[in-house]
N, C-alpha and C positions, 0 to 999 in steps of 0.2 A: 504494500500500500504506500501511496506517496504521503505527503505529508501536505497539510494546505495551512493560508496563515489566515485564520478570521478578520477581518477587515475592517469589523466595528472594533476591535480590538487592539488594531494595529496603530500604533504611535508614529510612524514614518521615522522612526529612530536610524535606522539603517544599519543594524548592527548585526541583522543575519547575513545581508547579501556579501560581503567578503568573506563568509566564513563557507559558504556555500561550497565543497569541493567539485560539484557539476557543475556550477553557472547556474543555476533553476533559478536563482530570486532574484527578479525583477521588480522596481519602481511604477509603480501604476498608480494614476490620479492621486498620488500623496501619501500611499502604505505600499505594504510589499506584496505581491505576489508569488508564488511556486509553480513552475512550470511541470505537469506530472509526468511529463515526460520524461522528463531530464534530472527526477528527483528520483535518486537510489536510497532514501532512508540513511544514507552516509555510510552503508555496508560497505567495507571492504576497505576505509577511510576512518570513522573512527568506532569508539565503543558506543556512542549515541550520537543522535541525530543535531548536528552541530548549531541550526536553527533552534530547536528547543532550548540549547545549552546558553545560547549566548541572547536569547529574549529576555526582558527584561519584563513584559506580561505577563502570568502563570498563564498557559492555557490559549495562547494566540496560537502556536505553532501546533496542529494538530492530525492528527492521521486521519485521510480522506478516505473513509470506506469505500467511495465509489468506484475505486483505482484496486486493481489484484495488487497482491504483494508483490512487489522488487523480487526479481529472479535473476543475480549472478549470468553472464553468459557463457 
């Protein structure tokens, strides 16, 4: 599953997008974004999901059920 940032929640602090090791977070209309594409959960990169780590809102950066889980290739 990717991970998405809740929007009303988002402070446009910008403190995920450099931490991001795929590039997924993107500035949109004044908060961030996660691309699900391009969001691996940080598998393979760190022990968690590096956007959780470095938000500074409990609970913005959350796992999009809509999305299968992240599969290694």
């Amino acid at each position: 599953m990717a991970y998405k940032i809740v929007s009303s929640q988002c402070t446009g602090c910008s403190a995920c997008e450099p931490e991001c090791p795929n590039v997924a977070i993107r500035e949109k209309n004044g908060t961030f974004v996660i691309d699900p594409a391009k969001c691996t959960e940080c598998l393979g990169h760190f022990d968690e999901p590096q956007c959780v780590a470095v938000c500074p809102v409990d609970d913005t950066c959350v796992i999009d059920k809509s999305y299968p889980r992240y599969q290694a290739a």
